[in-house]
C-alpha positions as CSV (number, residue, x, y, z in Angstrom):
1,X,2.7,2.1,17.7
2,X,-0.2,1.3,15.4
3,X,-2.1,4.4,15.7
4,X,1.1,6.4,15.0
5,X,1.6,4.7,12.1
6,X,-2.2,5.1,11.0
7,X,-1.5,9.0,11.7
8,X,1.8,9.0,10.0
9,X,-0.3,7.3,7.1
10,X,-3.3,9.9,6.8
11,X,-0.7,13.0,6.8
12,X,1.3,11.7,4.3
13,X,-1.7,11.0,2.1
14,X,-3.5,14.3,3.1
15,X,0.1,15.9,1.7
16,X,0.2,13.6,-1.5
17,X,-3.6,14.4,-2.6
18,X,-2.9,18.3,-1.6
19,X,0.4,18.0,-3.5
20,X,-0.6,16.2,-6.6
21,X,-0.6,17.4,-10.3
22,X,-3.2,18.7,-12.2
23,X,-3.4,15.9,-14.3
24,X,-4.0,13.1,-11.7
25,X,-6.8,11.5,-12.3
26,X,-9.2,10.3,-9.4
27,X,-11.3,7.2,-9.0
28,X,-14.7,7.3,-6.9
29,X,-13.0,7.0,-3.8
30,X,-11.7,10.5,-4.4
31,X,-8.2,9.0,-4.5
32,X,-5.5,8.6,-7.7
33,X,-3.8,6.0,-8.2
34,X,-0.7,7.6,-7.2
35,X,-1.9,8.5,-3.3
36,X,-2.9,4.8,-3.1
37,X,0.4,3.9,-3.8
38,X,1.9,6.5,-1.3
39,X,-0.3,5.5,1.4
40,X,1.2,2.0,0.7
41,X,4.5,3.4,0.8
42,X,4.1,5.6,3.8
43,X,4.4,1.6,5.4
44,X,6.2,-0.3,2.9
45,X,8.8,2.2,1.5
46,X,8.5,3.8,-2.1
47,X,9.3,0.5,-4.0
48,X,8.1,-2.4,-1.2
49,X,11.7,-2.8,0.4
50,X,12.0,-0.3,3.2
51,X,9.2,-1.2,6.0
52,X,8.7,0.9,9.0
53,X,8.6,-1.8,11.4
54,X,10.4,-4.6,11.6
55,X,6.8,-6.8,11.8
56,X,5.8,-5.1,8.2
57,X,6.6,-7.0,5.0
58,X,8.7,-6.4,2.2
59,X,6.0,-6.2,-0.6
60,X,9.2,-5.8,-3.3
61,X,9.6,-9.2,-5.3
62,X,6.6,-10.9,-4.0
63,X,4.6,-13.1,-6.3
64,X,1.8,-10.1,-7.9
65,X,-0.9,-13.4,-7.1
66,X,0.4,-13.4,-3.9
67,X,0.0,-9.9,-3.3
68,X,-3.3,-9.6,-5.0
69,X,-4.9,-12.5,-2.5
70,X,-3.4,-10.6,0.4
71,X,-5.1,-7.4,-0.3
72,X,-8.3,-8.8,-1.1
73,X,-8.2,-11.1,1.9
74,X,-7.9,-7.5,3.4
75,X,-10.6,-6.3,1.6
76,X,-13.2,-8.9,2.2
77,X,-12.1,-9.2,6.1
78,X,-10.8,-12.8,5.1
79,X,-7.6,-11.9,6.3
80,X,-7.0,-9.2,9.3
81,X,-4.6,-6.7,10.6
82,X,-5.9,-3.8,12.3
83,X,-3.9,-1.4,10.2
84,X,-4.2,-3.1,6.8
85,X,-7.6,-4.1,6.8
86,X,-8.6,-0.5,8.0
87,X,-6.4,0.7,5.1
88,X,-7.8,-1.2,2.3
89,X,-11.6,0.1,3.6
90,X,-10.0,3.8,3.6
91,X,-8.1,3.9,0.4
92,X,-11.4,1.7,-1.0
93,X,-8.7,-0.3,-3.2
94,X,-10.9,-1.3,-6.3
95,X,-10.1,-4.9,-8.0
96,X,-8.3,-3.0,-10.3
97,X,-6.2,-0.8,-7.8
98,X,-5.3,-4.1,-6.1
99,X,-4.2,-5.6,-9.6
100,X,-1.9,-2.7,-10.2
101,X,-0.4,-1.8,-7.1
102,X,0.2,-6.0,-6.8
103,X,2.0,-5.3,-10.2
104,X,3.8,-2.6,-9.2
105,X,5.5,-4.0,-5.9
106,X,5.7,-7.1,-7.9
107,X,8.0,-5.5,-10.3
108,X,10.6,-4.0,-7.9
109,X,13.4,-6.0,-6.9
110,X,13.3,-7.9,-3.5
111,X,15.8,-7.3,-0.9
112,X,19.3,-9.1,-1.7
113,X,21.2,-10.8,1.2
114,X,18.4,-10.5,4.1
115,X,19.3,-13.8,5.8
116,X,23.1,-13.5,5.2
């Protein structure tokens, strides 16, 4: 399961970097913003509130502190998850692509009525 969704990953952010406008700009990694966020999505859903799996977390309406210390825990190896912590090492999530993609799913709204 996790190396299909590692796959499934890759391809969709071999298509988005492919795909992506002219005007994209790209960070050392290689990688805009934009396919950083699509490899997130690729997992998480577009805005943080569709996951693949039932395992994988709704990043939508989390705390963007929260989310920050989660990805750097990834980062730094504080934290692991096979697929995560080989993620953040591939997409080579910079402080500040961890601040803003932290901001982003931090401004979508969570999921309504879960528990009910």
């Amino acid at each position: 399961m996790h190396r299909q969704v590692l796959t499934i990953t890759l391809i969709l952010l071999m298509f988005n970097v492919f795909g992506r406008d002219e005007g994209s700009t790209t960070d050392d990694s290689g990688l805009a913003f934009e396919d950083k966020l699509a490899a997130c999505a690729a997992c998480h859903g577009v805005n943080g509130d569709a996951p693949l799996a039932p395992d994988y977390p709704v990043l939508a309406g989390q705390y963007k502190d929260y989310l920050q210390s989660a990805l750097s825990d990834y980062k730094t190896g504080r934290r692991q998850h096979i697929i995560m912590n080989m993620q953040v090492e591939a997409l080579q999530l910079s402080d500040s692509d961890i601040e803003r993609l932290s901001a982003y799913f931090a401004s979508k709204s969570g999921v309504v009525g879960l528990g009910e």
